[in-house]
TIBASE-930165 format. One line per field, with one value per residue (C-alpha): residue in one letter; x negated, y negated, z. Coordinates in steps of 0.02 Angstrom, whole numbers. Last residue first. Layout:
<rs>
residuo	A | ...
X	X | ...
Y	Y | ...
Z	Z | ...
</rs>
This chain:
<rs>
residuo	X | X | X | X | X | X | X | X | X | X | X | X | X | X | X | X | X | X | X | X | X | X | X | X | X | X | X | X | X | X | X | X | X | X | X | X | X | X | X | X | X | X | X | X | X | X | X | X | X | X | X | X | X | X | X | X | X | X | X | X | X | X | X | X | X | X | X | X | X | X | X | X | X | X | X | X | X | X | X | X | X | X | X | X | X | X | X | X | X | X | X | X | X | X | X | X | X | X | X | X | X | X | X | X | X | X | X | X | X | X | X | X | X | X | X | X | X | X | X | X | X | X | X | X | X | X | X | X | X | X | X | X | X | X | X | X | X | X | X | X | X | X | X | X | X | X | X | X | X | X | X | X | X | X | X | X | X | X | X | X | X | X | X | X | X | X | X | X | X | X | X | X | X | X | X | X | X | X | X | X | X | X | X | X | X | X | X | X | X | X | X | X | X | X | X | X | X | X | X | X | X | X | X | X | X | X | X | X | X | X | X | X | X | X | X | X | X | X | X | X | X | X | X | X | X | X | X | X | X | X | X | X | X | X | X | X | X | X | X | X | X | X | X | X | X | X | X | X | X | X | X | X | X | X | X | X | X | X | X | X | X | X | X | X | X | X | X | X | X | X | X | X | X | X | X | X | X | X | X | X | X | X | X | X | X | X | X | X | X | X | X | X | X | X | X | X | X | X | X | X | X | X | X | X | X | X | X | X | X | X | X | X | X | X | X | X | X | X | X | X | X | X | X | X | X | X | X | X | X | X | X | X | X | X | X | X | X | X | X | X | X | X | X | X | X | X | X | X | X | X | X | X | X | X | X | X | X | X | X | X | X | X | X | X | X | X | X | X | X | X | X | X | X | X | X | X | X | X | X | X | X | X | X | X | X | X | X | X | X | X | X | X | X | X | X | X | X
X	-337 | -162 | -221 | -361 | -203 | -77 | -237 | -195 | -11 | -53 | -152 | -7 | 119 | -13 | 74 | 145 | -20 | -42 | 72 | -39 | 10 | -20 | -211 | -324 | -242 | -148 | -299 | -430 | -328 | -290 | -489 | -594 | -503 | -368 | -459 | -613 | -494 | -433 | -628 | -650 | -524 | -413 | -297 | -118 | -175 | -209 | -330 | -311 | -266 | -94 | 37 | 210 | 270 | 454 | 546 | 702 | 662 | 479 | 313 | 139 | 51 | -128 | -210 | -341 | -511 | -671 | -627 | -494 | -317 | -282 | -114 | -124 | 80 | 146 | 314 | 416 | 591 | 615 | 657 | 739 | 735 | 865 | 962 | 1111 | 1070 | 1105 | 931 | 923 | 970 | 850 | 716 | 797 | 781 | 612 | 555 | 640 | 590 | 411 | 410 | 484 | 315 | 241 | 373 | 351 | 169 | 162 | 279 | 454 | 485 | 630 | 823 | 871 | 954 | 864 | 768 | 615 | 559 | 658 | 832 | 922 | 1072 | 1139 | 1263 | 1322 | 1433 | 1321 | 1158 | 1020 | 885 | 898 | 901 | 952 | 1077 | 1070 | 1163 | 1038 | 1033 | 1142 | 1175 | 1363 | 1306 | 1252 | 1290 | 1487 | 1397 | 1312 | 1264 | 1160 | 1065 | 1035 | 976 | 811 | 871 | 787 | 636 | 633 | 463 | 295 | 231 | 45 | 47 | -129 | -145 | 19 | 148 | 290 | 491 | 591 | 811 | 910 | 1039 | 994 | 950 | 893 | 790 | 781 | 624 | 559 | 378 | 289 | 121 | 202 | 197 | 218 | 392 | 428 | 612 | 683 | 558 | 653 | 592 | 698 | 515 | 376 | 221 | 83 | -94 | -208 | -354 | -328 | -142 | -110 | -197 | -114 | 38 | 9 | -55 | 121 | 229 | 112 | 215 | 367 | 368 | 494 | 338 | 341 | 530 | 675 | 636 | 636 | 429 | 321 | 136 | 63 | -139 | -203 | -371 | -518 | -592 | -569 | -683 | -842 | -847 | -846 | -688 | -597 | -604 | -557 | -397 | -375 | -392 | -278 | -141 | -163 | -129 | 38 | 125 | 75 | 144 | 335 | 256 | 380 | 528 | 679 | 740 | 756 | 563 | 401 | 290 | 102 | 74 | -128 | -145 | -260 | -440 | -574 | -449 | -526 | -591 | -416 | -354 | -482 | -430 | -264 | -268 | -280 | -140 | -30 | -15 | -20 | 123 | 143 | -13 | 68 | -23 | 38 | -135 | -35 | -186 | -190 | -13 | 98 | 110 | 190 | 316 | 387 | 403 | 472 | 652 | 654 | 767 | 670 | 537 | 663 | 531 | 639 | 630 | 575 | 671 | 634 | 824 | 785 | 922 | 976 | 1044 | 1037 | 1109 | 980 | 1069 | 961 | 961 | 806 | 840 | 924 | 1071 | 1074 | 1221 | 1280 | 1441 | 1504 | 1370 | 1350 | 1211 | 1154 | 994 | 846 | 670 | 562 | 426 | 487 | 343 | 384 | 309 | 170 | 56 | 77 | 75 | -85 | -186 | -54 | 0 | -165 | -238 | -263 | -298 | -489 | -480 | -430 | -572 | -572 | -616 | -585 | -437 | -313 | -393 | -367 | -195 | -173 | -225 | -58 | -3 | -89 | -35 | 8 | -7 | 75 | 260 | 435 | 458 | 571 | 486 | 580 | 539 | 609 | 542 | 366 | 410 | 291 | 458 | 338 | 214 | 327 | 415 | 255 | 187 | 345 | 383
Y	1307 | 1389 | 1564 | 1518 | 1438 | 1606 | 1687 | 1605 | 1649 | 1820 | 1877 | 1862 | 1951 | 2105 | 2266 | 2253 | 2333 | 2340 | 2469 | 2610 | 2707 | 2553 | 2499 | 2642 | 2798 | 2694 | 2530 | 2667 | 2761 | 2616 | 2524 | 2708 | 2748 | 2650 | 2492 | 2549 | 2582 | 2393 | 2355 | 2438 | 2348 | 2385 | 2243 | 2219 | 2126 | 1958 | 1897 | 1806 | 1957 | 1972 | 2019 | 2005 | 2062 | 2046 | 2225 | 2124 | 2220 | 2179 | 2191 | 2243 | 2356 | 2376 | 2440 | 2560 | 2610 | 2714 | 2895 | 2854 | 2760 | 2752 | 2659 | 2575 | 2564 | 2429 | 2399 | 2237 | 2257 | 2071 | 2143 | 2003 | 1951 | 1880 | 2017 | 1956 | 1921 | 2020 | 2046 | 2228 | 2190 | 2059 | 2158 | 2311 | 2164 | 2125 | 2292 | 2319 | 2188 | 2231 | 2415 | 2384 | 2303 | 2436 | 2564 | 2479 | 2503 | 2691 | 2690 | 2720 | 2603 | 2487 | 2520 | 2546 | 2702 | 2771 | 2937 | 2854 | 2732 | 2678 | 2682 | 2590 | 2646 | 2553 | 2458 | 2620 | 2565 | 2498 | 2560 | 2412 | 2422 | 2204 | 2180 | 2345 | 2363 | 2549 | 2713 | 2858 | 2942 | 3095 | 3042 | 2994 | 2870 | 2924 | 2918 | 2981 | 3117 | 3219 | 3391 | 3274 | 3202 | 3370 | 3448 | 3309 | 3179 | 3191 | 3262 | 3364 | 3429 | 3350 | 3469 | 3490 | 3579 | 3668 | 3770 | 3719 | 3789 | 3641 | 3694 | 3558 | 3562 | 3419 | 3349 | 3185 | 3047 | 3165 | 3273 | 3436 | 3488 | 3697 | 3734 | 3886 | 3976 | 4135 | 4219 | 4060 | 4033 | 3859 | 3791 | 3615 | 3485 | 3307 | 3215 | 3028 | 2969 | 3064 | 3004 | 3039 | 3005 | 2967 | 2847 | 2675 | 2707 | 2788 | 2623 | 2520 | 2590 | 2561 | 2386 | 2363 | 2445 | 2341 | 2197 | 2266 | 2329 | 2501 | 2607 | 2709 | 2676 | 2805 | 2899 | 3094 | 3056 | 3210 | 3139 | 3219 | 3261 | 3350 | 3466 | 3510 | 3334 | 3286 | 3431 | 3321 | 3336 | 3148 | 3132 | 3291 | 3200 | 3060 | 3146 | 3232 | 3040 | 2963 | 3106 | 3141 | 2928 | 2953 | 3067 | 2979 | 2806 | 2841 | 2863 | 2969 | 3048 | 2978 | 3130 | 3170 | 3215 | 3156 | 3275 | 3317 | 3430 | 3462 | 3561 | 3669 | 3670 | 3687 | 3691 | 3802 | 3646 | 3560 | 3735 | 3709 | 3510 | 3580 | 3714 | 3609 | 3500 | 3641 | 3688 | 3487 | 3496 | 3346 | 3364 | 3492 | 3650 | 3778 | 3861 | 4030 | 4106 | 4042 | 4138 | 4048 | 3882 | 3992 | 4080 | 3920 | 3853 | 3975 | 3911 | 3727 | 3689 | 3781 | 3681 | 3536 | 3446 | 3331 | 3165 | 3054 | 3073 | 2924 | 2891 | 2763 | 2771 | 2644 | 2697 | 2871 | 3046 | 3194 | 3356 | 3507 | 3671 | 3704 | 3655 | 3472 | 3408 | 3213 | 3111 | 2929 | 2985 | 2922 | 2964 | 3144 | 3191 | 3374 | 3483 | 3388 | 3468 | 3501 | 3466 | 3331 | 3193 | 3041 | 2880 | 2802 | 2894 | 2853 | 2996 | 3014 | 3137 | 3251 | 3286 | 3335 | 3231 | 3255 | 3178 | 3163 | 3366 | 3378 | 3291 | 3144 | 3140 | 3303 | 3247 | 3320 | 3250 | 3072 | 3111 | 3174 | 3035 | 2929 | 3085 | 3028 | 3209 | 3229 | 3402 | 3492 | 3485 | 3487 | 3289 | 3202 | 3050 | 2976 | 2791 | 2745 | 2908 | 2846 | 2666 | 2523 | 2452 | 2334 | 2477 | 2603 | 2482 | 2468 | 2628 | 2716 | 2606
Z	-2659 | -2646 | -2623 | -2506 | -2414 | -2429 | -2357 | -2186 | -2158 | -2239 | -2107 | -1986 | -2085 | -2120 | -2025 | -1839 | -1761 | -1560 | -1551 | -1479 | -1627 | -1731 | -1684 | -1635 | -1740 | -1883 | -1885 | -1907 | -2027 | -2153 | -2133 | -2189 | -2350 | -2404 | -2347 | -2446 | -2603 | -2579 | -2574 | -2750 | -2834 | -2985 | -3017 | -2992 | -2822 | -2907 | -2764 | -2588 | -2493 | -2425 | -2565 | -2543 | -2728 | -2776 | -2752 | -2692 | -2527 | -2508 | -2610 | -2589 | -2698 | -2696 | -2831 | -2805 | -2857 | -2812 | -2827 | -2934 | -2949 | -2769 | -2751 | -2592 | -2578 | -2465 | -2379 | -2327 | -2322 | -2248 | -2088 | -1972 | -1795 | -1661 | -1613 | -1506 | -1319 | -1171 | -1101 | -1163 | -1340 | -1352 | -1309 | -1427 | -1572 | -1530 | -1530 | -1694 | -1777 | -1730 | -1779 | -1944 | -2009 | -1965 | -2016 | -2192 | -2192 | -2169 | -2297 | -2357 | -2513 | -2430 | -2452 | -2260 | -2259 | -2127 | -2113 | -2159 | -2030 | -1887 | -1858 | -1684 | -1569 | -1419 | -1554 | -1604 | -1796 | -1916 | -1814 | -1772 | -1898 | -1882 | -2064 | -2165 | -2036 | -1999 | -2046 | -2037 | -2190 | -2253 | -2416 | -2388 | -2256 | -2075 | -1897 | -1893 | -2015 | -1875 | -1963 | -2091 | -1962 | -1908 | -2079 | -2081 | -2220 | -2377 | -2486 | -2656 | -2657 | -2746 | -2872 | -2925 | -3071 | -3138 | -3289 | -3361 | -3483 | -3508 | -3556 | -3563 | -3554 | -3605 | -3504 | -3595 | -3461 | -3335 | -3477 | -3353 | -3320 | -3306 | -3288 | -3350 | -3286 | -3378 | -3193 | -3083 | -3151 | -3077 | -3087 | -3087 | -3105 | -3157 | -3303 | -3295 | -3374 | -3445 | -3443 | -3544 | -3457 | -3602 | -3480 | -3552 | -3582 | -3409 | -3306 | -3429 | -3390 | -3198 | -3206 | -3285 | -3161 | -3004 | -3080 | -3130 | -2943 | -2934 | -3022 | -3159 | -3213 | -3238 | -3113 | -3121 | -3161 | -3258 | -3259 | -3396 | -3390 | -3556 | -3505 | -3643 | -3684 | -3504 | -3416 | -3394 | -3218 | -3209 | -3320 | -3250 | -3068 | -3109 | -3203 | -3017 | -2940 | -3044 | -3036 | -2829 | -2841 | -2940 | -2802 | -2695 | -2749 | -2671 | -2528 | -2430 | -2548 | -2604 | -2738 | -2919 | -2880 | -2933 | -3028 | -3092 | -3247 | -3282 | -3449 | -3530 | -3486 | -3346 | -3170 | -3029 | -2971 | -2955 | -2871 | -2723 | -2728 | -2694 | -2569 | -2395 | -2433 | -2429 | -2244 | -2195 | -2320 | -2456 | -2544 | -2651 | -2772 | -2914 | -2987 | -2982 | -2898 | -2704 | -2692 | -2554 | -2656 | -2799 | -2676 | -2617 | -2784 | -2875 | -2863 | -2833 | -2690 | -2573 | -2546 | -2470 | -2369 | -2217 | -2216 | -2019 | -1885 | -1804 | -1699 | -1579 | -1446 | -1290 | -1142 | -1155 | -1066 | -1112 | -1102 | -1133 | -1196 | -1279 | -1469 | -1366 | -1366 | -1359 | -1265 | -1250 | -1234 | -1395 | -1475 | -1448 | -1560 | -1569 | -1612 | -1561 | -1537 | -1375 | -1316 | -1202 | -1196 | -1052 | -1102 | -988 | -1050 | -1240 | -1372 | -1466 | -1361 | -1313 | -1508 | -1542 | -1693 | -1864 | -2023 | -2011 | -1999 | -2161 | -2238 | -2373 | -2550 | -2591 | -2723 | -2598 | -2434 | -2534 | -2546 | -2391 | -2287 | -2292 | -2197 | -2021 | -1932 | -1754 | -1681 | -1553 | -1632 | -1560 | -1504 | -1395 | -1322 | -1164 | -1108 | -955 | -841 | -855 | -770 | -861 | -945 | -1053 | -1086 | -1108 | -1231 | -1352 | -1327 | -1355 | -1524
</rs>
């Protein structure tokens, strides 16, 4: 969103970009660096290098909202008066919130792993390896949390990895799920259980990851549905954190709902009650799967829509609630889900996308990050609406 209004406004001291950290991350990459498929250092960038130049870059975090002065606090002391806002805070990792988790990720020999911290994602194909029998837990938290597919895809690809190392016989894979279904898609759902069935991953449903005691190797669940309590020993558990709003939209509840999250209209991403202010991405409340592909697709209604704004004229376009999940299901396959806010599938290629593929794992892997660091954070990429208006005909003939 800089790039694309600093380069309309063309003035440097227009578009202000508040942001604490040196280095820019492409996360979508993580699972793929977790099953050693991909390289840390293909998911990085220096901060610097990424942000537009026509945008100004205070280094700097926020710590206040003043609304109703048009006012933003800042970690360092200052007062930055706005006309309009973007608020792209992003979720916040809860480690904490599972006792003997942070200490088990610190120690590289409790076999407890994440792909969900650039200071984590490093560790977990090392503790894959050091996996030869026993049990493989992987879990999804009672939580939103980014990707809702990731924390399937590190599954796929470490049972992959078992298979062609020849370690399967001896290791039981469980996916452990707080949701009630496996995926939100019926659709995609069923690929998905067949994917488990053909290859003996048990899942557990409304299974929710409440303690870690890295001595005994033991996981705590609670049975969400029954209150019951589940005891699993593991030789490797890959956990993926509570997530949700960062602690300073929280602090400032005349912008959020009761959960925390920014308050937007689900349709134009304009706030419910600041008209000047706008949400993108995952700290909203917006009921989409949050995704690299969603804020895409988000970042051109909203542009529009703050266009409009500044020229006096009501909003004029829509967010369907489009999102997309590439959901890697080996070292050479993925499914890719596409689907929108009644969770109906909005697929773009000209092919029943349910299906294993090996050129949807090719996108994943080389055509994803070279459209995110040349294409979208230079804001020339507004997801695959356009492409679709031509496959729909192959589809059709």
């Amino acid at each position: 969103m800089a790039a694309k209004l600093s380069r309309m406004l063309n003035d440097p001291n227009q578009v202000i970009v508040v942001e604490p950290s040196d280095v820019h991350y492409y996360q979508p990459l993580f699972t793929l660096i977790g099953g050693g498929i991909s390289s840390f250092k293909t998911s990085r960038r220096y901060m610097k290098d990424v942000l537009p130049k026509n945008a100004k870059w205070l280094k700097d975090s926020v710590v206040g909202f003043q609304p109703n002065v048009n006012k933003v606090l800042t970690h360092n002391g200052d007062i930055i008066q706005y006309d309009r806002m973007i608020v792209a805070l992003g979720l916040q990792l809860y480690w904490d919130k599972i006792p003997g988790l942070t200490e088990s990720l610190r120690d590289p020999n409790t076999q407890v792993c994440s792909i969900y911290g650039p200071n984590t994602v490093t560790e977990v194909y090392n503790k894959i390896k050091k996996t030869k029998s026993g049990t493989a837990i992987f879990t999804f938290p009672n939580s939103p949390v980014k990707c809702p597919g990731a924390p399937q895809k590190i599954t796929y690809i470490t049972e992959d990895y078992f298979r062609k190392h020849k370690l399967r016989g001896d290791i039981n894979v469980i996916y452990n799920t707080a949701l009630p279904v496996i995926f939100g898609v019926k659709k995609y759902a069923d690929s998905l259980w067949l994917v488990c069935k053909e290859r003996d991953i048990t899942v557990n449903l409304q299974t929710n990851l409440v303690k870690i005691d890295p001595n005994k190797r033991q996981a705590t669940f609670e049975k969400l549905n029954s209150g019951e309590t589940l005891v699993q020993e593991y030789s490797l558990l890959h956990v993926t954190p509570p997530m949700g709003p960062p602690t300073v939209l929280k602090e400032h509840p005349m912008l959020t709902n009761e959960a925390g999250f920014l308050s937007v209209d689900p349709k134009t991403l304009r706030h419910t009650k600041y008209s000047n202010i706008f949400g993108l991405g995952d700290c909203t409340n917006t009921p989409n799967s949050k995704t690299m592909a969603a804020i895409a697709a988000q970042g051109k209604v909203l542009y529009q829509n703050i266009l409009d704004d500044l020229a006096g004229k009501p909003t004029s376009m829509i967010y369907d609630g489009y999102a997309s999940c590439p959901l890697v299901t080996g070292y050479n396959k993925c499914i890719l889900a596409e689907f929108d806010y009644n969770m109906q599938p909005l697929e773009t290629f000209p092919v029943n996308q349910g299906k294993e593929y090996y050129f949807t794992f090719l996108l994943k892997k080389h055509f994803f990050p070279f459209i995110y660091w040349h294409l979208m954070l230079k804001g020339y990429w507004n997801g695959p609406e356009f492409f679709r208006k031509f496959t729909s005909i192959l589809k059709r003939n």
